[in-house]
gemmi code that builds the backbone of each chain (N, CA, C; Angstrom):
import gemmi

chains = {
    "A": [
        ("UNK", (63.010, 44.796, -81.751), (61.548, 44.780, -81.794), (60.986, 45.331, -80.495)),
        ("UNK", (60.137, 46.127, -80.497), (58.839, 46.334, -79.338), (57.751, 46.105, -79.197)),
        ("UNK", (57.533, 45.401, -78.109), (56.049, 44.964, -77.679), (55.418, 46.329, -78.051)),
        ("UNK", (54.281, 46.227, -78.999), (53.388, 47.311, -78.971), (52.608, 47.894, -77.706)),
        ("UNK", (52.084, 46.939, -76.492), (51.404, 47.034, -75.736), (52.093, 47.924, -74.794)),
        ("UNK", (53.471, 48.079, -74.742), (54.572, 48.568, -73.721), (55.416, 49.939, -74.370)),
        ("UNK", (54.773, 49.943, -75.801), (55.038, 51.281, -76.704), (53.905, 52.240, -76.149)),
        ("UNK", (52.857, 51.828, -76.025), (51.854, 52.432, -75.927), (51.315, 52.474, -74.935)),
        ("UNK", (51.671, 51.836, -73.623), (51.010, 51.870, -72.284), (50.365, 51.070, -72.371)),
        ("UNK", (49.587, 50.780, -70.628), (48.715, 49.453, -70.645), (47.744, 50.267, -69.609)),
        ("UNK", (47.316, 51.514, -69.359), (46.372, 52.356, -68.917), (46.192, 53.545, -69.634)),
        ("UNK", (45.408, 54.395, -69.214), (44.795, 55.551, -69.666), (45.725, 56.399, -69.099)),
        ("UNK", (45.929, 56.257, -67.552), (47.242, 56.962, -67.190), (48.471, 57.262, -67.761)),
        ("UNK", (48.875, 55.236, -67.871), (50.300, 55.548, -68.493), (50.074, 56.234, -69.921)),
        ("UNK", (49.187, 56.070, -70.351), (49.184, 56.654, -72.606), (49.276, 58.267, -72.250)),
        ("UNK", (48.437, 58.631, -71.208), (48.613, 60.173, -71.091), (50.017, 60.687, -70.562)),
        ("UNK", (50.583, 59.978, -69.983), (52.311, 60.371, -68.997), (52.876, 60.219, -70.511)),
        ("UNK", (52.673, 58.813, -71.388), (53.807, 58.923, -72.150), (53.873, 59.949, -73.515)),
        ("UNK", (52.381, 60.184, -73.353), (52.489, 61.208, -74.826), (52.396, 62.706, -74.035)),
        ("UNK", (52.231, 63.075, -73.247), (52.800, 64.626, -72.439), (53.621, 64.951, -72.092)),
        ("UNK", (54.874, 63.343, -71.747), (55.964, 63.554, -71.622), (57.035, 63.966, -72.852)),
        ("UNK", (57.063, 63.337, -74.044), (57.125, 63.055, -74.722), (57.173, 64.342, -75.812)),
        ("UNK", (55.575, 65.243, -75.547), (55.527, 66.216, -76.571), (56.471, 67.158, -75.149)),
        ("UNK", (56.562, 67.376, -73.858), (57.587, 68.494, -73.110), (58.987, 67.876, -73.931)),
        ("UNK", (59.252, 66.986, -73.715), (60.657, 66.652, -74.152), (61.286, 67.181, -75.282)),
        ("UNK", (60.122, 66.985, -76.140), (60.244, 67.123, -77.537), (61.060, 66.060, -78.489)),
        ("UNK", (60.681, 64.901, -77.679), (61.423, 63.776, -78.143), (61.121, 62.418, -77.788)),
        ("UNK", (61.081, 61.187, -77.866), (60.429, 59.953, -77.935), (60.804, 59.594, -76.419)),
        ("UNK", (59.571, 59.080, -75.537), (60.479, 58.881, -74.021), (60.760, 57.833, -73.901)),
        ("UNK", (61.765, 57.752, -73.641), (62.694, 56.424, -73.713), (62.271, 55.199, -73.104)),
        ("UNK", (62.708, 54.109, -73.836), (61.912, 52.953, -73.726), (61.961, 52.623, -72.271)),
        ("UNK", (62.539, 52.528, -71.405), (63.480, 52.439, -70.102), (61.844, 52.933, -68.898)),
        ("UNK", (61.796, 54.114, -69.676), (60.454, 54.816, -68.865), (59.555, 53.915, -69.250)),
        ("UNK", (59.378, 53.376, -70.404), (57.742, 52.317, -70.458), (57.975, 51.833, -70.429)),
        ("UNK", (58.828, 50.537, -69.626), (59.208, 49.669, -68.978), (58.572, 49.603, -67.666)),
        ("UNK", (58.797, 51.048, -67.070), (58.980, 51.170, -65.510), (57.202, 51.091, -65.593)),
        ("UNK", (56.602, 52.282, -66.561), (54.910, 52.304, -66.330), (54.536, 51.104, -66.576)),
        ("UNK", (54.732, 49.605, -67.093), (54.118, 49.197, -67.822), (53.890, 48.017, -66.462)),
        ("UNK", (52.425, 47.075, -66.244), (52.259, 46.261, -66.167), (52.677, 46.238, -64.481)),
        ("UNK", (52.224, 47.237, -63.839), (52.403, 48.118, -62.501), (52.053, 46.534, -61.636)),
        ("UNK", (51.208, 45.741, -61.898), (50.944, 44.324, -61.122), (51.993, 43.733, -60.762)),
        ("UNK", (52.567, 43.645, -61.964), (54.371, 42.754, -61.336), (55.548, 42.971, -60.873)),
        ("UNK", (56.371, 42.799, -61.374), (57.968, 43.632, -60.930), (57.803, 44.659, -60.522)),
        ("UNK", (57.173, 45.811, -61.459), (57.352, 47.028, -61.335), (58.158, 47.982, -60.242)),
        ("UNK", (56.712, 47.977, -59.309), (56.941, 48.716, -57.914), (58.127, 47.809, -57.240)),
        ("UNK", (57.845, 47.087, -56.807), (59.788, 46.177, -56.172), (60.743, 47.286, -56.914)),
        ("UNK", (60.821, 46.416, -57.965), (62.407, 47.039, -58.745), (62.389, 48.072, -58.650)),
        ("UNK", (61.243, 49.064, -59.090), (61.902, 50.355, -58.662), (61.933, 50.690, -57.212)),
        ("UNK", (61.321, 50.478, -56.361), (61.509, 50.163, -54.156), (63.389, 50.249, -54.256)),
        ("UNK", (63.843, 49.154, -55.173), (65.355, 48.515, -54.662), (66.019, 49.658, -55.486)),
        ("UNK", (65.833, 49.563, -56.910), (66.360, 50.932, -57.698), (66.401, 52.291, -57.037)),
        ("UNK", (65.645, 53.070, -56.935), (65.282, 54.136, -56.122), (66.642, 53.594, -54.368)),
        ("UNK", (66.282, 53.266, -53.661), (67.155, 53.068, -52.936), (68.093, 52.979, -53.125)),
        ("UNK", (68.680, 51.844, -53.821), (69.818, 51.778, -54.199), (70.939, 53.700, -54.925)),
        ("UNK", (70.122, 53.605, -55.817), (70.676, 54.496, -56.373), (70.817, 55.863, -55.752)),
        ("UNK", (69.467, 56.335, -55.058), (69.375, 57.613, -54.287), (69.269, 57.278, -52.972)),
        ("UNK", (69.300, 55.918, -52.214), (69.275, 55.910, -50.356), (70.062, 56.567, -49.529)),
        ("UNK", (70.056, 56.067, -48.881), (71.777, 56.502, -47.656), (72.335, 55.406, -48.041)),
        ("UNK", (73.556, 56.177, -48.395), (75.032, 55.542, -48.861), (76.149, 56.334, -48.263)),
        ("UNK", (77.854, 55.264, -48.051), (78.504, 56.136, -48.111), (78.884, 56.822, -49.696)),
        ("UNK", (78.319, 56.450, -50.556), (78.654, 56.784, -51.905), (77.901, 58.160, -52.269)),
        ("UNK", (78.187, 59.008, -53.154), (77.513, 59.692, -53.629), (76.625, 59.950, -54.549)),
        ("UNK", (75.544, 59.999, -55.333), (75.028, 59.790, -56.445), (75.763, 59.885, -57.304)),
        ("UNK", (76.752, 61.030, -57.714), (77.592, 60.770, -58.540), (78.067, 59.557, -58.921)),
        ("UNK", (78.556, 58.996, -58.058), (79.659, 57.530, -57.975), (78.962, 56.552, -58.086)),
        ("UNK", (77.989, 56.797, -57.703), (76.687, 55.217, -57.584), (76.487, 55.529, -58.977)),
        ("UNK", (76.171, 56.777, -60.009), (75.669, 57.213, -61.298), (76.533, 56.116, -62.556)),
        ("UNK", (78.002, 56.464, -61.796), (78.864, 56.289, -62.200), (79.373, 55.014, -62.541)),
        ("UNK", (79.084, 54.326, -61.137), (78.945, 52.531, -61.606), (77.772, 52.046, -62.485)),
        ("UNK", (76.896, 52.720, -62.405), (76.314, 52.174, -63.439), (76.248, 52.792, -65.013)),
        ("UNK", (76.834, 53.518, -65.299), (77.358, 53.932, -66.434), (78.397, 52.736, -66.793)),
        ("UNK", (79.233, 52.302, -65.918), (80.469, 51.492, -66.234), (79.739, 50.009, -66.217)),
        ("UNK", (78.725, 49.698, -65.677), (77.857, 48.258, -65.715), (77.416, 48.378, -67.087)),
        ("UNK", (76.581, 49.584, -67.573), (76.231, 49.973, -68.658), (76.901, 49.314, -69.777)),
        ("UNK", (78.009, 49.579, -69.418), (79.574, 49.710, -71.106), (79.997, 48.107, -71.014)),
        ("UNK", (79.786, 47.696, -69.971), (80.120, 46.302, -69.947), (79.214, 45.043, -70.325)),
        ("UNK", (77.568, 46.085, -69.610), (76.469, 44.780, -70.727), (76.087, 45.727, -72.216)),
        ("UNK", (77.069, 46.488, -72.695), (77.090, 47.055, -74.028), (75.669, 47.895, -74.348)),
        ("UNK", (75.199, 48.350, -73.479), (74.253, 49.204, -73.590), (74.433, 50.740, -73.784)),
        ("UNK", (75.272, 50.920, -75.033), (75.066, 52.908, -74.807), (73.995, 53.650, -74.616)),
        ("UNK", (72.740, 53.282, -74.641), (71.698, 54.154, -74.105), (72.299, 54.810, -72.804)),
        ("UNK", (71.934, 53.318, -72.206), (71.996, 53.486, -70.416), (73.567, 53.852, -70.347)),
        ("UNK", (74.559, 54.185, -70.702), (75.773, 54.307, -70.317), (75.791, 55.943, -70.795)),
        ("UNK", (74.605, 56.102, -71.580), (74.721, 57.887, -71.890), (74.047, 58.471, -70.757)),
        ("UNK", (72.708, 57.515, -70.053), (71.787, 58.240, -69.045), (72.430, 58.373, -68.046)),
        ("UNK", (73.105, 57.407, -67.596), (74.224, 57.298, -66.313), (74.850, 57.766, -66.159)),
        ("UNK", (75.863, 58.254, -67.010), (76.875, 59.025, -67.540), (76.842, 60.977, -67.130)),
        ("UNK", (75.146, 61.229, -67.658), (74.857, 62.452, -67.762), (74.988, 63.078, -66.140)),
        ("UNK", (74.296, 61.844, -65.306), (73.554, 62.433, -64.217), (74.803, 62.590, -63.474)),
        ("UNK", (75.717, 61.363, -63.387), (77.296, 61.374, -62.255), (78.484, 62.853, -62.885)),
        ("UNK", (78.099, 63.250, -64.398), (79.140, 64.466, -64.073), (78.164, 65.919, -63.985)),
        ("UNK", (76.663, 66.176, -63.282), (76.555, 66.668, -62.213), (76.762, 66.803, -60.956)),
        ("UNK", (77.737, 65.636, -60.795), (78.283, 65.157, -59.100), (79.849, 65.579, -59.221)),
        ("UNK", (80.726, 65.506, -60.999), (81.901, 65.253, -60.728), (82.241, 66.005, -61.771)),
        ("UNK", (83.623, 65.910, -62.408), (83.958, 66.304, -63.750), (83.842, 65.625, -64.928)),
        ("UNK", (83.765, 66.039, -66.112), (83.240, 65.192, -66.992), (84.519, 63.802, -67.660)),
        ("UNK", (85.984, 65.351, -67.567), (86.975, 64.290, -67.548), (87.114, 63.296, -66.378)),
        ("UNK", (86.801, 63.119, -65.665), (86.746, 62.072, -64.422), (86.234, 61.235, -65.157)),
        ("UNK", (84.912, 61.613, -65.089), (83.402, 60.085, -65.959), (84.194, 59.354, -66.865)),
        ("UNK", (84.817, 60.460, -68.101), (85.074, 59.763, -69.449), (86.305, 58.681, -69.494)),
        ("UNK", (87.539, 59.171, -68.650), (88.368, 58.537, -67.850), (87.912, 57.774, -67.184)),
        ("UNK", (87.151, 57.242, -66.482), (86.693, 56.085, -65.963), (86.308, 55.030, -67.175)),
        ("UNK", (85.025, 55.873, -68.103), (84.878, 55.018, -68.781), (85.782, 54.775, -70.044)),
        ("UNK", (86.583, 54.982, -70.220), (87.756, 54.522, -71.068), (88.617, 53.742, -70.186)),
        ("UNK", (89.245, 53.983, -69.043), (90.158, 52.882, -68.395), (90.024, 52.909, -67.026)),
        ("UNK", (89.465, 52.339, -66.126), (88.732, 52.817, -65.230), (90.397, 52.702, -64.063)),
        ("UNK", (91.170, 51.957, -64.614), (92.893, 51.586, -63.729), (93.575, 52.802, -63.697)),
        ("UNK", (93.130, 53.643, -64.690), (94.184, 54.879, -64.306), (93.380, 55.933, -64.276)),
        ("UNK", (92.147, 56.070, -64.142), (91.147, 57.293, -63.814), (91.796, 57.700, -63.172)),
        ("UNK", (91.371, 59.149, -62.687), (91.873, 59.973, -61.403), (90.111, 60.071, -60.118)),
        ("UNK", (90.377, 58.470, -59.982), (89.160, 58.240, -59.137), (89.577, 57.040, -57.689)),
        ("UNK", (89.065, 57.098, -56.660), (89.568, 57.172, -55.225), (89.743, 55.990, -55.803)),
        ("UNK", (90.964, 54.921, -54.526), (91.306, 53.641, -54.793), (89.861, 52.537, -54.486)),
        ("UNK", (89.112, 53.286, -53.369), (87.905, 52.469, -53.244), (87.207, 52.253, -54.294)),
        ("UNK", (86.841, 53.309, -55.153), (85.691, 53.007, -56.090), (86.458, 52.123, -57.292)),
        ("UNK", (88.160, 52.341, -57.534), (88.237, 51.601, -58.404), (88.166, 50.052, -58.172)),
        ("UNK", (88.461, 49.764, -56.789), (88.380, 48.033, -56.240), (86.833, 47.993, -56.692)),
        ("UNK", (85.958, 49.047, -56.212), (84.216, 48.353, -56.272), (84.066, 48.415, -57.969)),
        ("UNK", (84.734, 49.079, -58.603), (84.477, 48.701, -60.205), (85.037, 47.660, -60.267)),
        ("UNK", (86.202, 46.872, -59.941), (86.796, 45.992, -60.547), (85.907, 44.323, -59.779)),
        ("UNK", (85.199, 44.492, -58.943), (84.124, 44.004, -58.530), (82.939, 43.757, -58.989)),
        ("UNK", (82.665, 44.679, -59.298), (81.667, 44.779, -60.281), (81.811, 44.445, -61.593)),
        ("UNK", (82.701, 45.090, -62.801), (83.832, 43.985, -63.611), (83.725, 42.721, -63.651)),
        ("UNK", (83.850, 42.418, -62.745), (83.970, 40.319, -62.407), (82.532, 40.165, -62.533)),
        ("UNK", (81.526, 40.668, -61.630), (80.141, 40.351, -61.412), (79.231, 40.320, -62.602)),
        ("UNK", (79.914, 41.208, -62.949), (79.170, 42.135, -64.866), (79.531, 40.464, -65.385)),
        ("UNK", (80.512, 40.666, -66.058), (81.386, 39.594, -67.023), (81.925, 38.605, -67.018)),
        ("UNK", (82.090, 38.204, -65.675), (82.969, 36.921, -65.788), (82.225, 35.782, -64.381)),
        ("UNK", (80.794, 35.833, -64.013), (80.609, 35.298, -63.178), (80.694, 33.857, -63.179)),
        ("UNK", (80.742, 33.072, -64.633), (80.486, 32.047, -64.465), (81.877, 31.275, -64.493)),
        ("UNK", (83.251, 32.189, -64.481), (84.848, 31.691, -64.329), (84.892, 31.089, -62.507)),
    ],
    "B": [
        ("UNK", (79.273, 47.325, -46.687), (78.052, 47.902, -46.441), (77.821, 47.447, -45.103)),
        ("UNK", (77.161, 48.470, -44.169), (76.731, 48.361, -42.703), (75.704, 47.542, -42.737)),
        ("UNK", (76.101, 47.109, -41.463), (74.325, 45.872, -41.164), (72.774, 46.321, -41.379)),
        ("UNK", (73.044, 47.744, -41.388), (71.745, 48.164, -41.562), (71.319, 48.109, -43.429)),
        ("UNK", (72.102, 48.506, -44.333), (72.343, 48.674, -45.753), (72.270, 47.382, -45.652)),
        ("UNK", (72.918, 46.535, -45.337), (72.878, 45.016, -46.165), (71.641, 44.212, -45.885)),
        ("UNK", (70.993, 44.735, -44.513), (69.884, 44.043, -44.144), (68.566, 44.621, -45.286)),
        ("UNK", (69.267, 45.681, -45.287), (68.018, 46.582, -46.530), (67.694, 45.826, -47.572)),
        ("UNK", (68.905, 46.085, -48.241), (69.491, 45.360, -49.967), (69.102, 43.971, -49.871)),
        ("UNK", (68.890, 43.233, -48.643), (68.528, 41.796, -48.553), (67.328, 41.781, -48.640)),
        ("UNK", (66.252, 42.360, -48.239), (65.168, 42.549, -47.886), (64.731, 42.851, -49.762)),
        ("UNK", (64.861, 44.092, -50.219), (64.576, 44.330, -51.688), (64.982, 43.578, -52.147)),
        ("UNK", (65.928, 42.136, -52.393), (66.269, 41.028, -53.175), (65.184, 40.129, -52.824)),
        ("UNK", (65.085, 39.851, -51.638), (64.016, 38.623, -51.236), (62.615, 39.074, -51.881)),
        ("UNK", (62.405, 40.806, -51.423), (60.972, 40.906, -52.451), (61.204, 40.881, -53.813)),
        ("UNK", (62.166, 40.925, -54.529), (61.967, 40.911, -56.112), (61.837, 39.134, -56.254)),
        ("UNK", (62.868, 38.857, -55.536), (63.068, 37.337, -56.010), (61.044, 36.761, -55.461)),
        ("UNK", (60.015, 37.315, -55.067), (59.069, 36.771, -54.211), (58.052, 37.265, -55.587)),
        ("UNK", (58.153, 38.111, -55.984), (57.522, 39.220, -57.023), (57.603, 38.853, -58.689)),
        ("UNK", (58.246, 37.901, -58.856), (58.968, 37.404, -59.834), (57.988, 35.463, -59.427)),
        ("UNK", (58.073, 35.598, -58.680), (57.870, 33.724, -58.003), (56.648, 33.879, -57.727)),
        ("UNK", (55.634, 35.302, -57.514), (54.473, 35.578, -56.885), (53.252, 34.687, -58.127)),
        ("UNK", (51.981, 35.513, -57.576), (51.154, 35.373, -58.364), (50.182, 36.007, -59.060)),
        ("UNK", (51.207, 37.461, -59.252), (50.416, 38.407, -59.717), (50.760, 38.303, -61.291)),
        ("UNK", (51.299, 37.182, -61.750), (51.603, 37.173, -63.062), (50.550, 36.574, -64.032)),
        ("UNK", (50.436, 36.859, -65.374), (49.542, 36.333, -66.282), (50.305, 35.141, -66.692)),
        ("UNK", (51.279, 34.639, -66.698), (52.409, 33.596, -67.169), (51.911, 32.417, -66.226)),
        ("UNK", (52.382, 31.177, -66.073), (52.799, 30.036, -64.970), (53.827, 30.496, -63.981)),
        ("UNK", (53.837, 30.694, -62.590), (54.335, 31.047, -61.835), (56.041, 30.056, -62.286)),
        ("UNK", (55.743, 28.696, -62.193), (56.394, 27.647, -62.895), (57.494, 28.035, -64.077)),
        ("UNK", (57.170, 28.675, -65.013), (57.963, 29.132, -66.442), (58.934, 29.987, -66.271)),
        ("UNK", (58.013, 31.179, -65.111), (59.038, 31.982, -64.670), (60.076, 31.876, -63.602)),
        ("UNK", (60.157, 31.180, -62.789), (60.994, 30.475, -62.469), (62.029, 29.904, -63.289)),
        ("UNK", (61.127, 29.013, -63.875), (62.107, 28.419, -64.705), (63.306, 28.934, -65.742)),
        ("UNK", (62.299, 30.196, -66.837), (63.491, 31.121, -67.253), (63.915, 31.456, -66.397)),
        ("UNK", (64.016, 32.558, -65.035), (64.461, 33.142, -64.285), (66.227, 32.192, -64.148)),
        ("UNK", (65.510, 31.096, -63.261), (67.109, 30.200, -62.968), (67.576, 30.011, -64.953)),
        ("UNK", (67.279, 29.648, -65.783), (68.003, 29.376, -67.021), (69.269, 30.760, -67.354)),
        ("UNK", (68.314, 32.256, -66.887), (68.910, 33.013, -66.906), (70.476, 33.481, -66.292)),
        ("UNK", (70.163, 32.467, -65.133), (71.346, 32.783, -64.077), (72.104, 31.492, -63.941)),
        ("UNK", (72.033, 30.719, -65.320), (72.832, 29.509, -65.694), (72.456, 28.265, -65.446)),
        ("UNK", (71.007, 28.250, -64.819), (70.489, 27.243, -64.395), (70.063, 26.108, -65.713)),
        ("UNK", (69.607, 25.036, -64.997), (69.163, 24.037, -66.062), (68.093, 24.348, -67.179)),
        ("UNK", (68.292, 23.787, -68.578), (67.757, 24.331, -69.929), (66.072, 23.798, -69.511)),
        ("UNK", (65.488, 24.726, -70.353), (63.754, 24.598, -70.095), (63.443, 24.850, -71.699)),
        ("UNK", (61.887, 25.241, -71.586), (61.717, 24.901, -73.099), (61.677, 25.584, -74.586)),
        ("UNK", (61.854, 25.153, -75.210), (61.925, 25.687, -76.783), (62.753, 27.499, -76.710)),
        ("UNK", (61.799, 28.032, -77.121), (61.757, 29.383, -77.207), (62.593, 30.405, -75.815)),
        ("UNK", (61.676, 29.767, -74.724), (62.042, 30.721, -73.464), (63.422, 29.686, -73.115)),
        ("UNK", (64.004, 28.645, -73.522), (65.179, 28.625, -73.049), (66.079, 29.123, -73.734)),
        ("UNK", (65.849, 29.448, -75.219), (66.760, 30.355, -76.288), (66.671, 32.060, -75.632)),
        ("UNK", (65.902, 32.612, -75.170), (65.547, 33.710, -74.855), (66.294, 33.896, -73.638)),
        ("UNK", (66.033, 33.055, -72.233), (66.482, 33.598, -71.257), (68.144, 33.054, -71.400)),
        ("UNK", (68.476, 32.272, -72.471), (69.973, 31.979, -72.181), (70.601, 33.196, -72.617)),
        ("UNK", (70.045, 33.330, -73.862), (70.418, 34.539, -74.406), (70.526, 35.902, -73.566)),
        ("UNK", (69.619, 36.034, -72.729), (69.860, 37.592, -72.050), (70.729, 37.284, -70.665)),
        ("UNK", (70.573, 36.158, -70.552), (71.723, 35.709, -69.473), (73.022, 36.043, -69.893)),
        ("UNK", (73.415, 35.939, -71.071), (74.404, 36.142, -71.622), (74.922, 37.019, -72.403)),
        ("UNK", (74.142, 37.366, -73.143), (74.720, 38.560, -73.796), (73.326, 39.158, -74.284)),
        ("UNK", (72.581, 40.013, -73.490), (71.105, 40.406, -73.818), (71.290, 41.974, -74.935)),
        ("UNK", (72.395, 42.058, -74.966), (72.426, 43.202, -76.287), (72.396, 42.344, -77.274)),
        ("UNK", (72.526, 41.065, -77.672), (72.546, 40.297, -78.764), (71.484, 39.582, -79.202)),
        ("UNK", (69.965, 39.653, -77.838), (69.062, 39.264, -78.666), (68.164, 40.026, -79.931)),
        ("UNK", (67.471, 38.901, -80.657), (67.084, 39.435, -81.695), (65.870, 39.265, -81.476)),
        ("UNK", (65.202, 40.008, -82.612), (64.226, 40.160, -82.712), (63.056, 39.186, -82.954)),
        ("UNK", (63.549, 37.820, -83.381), (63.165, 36.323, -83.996), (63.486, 35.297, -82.680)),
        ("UNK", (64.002, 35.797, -81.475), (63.748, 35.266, -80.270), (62.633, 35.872, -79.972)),
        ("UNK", (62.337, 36.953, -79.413), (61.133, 37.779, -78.748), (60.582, 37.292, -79.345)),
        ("UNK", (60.048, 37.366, -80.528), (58.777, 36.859, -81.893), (58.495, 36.088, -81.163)),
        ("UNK", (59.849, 34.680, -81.314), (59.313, 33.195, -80.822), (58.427, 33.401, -79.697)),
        ("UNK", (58.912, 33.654, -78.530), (57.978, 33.442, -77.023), (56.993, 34.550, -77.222)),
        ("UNK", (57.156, 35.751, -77.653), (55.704, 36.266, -77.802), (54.252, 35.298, -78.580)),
        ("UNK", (54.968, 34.670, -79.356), (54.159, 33.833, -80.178), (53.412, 32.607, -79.427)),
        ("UNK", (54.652, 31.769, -78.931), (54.598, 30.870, -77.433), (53.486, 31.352, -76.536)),
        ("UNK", (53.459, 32.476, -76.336), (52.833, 33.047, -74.644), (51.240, 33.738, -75.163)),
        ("UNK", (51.340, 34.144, -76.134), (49.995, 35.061, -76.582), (49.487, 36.289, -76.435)),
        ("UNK", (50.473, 36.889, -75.649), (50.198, 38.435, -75.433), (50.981, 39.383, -74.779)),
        ("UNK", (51.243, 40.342, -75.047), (52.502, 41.224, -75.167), (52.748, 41.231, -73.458)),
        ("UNK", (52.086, 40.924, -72.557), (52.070, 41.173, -71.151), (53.075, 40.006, -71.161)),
        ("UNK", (52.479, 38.954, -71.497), (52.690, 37.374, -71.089), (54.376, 37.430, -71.313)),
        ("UNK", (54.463, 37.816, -72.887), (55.660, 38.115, -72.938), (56.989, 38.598, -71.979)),
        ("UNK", (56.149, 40.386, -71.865), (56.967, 40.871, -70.930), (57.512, 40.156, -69.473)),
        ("UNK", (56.870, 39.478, -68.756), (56.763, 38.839, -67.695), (58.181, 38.268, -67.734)),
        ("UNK", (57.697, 37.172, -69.466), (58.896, 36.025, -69.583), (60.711, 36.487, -69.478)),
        ("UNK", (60.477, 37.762, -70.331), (62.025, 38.659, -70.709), (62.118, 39.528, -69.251)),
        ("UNK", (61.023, 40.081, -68.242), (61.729, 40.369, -67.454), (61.900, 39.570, -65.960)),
        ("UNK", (61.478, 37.996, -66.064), (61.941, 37.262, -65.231), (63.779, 36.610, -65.183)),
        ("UNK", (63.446, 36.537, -66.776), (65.280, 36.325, -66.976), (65.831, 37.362, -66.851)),
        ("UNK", (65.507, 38.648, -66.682), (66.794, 39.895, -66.938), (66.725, 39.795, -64.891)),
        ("UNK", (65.618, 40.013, -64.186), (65.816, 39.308, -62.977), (66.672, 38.234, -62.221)),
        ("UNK", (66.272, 37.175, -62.683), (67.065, 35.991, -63.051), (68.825, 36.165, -62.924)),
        ("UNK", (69.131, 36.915, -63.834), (70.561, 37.716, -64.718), (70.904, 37.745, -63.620)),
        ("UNK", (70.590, 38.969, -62.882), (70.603, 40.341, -62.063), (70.870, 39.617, -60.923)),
        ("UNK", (69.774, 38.913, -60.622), (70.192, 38.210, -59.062), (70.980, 37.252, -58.747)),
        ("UNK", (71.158, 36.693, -59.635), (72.483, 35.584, -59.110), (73.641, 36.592, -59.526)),
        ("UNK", (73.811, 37.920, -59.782), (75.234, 38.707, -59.494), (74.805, 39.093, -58.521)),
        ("UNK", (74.109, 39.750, -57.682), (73.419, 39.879, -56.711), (74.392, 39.174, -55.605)),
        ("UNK", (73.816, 37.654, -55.641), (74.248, 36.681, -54.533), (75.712, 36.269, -54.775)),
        ("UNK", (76.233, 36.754, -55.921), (77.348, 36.459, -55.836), (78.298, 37.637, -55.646)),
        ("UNK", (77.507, 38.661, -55.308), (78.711, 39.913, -54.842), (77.798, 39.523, -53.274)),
        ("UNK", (77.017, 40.030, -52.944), (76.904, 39.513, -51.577), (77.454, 38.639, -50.808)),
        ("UNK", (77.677, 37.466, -51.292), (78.132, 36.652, -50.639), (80.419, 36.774, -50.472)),
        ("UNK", (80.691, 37.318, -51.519), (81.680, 38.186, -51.431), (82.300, 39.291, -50.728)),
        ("UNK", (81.072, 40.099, -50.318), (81.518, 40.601, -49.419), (81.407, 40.161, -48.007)),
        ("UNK", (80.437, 39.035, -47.508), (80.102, 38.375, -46.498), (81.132, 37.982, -46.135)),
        ("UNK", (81.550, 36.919, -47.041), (83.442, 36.263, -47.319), (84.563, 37.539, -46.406)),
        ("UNK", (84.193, 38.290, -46.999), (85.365, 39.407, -46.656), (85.196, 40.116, -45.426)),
        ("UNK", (84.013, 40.042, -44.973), (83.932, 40.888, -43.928), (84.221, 40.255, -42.611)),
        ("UNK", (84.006, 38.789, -43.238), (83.763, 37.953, -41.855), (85.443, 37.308, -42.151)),
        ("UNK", (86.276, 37.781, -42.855), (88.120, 36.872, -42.802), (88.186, 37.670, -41.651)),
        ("UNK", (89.390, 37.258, -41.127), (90.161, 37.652, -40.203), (90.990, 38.614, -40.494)),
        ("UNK", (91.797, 39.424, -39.839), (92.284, 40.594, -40.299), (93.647, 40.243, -40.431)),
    ],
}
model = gemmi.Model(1)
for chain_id, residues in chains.items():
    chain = gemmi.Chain(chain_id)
    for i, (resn, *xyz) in enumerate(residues, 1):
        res = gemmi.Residue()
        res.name, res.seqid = resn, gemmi.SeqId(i, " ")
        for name, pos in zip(("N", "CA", "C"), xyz):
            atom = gemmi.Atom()
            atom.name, atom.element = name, gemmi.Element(name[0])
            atom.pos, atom.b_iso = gemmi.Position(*pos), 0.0
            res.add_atom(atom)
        chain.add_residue(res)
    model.add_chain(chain)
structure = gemmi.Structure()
structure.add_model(model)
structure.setup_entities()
């Protein structure tokens, strides 16, 4: 189900971003985006402050790899949307057999020993926090 | 992560966790809280929003559509709503948060 109010924006702004975006795309803009416009008073701006950082700050990681964990957070809270968006952006950073290999077995990818400890970290954090 | 990165990442947790607890919400500052911790395993709260935030605490690809109903129904308006579902996905989020943080704190500070 969708909140209608968050289908449709909750300004004049957001209704115009989401239906201009929408007819460039040539395709429905994903719920994920009227999330982010919607209801700009609360969460909003934070989460995306920490998002935005997180994902694009100074890191030793690369966007790729940061893309990449969350493609694999993605597959673990069973979200294929977000595990296709994530997915897309990290094999502009890498190869695609890398990504897909990760996300099929992330133990024998052909990916550095660091990132596989911070997946298997993440792994635990995803799924099993309350063991 | 360097002292400078972790002091960061601490800083954007304390404002979400403040932003979430604030009072820019149409909800009870109170409720959301309350889902928020239910979300991150905390003690059960009421009717609807404790079926809701347990649920996305746990397996939030599995809620349905007859949860949302409920607390939209509960709350009265699609905002009120939103607030409620994204204090628990908050909620979720931050106690993995504090529990990889504090993991690596653990680790950084063992002995070699």
């Amino acid at each position: 189900m969708r909140l209608p109010e968050i289908e449709r924006g909750d300004s004049l702004r957001s209704r115009a971003l989401i239906r201009i975006i929408s007819m460039a795309l040539g395709a429905r803009l994903p719920d994920a985006a009227r999330v982010a416009f919607y209801h700009k008073d609360f969460v909003g701006p934070v989460l995306g402050a920490w998002t935005q950082d997180a994902m694009r700050g100074p890191s030793e990681w690369s966007v790729a790899e940061r893309e990449l964990m969350a493609a694999m957070v993605a597959k673990w809270n069973s979200c294929p949307f977000c595990v296709g968006a994530h997915r897309a952006i990290a094999v502009r950073g890498m190869d695609n057999a890398v990504a897909d290999a990760c996300l099929t077995d992330y133990h024998t990818a052909p990916i550095s020993e660091a990132l596989r400890a911070t997946l298997a970290v993440l792994e635990t954090m995803t799924l099993h926090l309350t063991n | 992560m360097s002292t400078d990165a972790g002091a960061r990442h601490r800083d954007h947790a304390e404002a979400l966790r403040a932003a979430v607890a604030g009072d820019t919400g149409v909800t009870e500052t109170s409720l959301r809280t309350a889902v928020s911790a239910r979300a991150a395993g905390g003690p059960p709260t009421d009717g609807p929003y404790d079926t809701l935030a347990r649920q996305i605490g746990e397996a939030s690809y599995q809620v349905t559509d007859a949860e949302v109903e409920a607390v939209r129904q509960a709350v009265g308006s699609d905002k009120a709503a939103f607030e409620i579902v994204m204090s628990a996905c908050i909620g979720a989020g931050l106690t993995r948060w504090d529990a990889a943080a504090r993991a690596i704190e653990e680790a950084t500070d063992a002995p070699a």
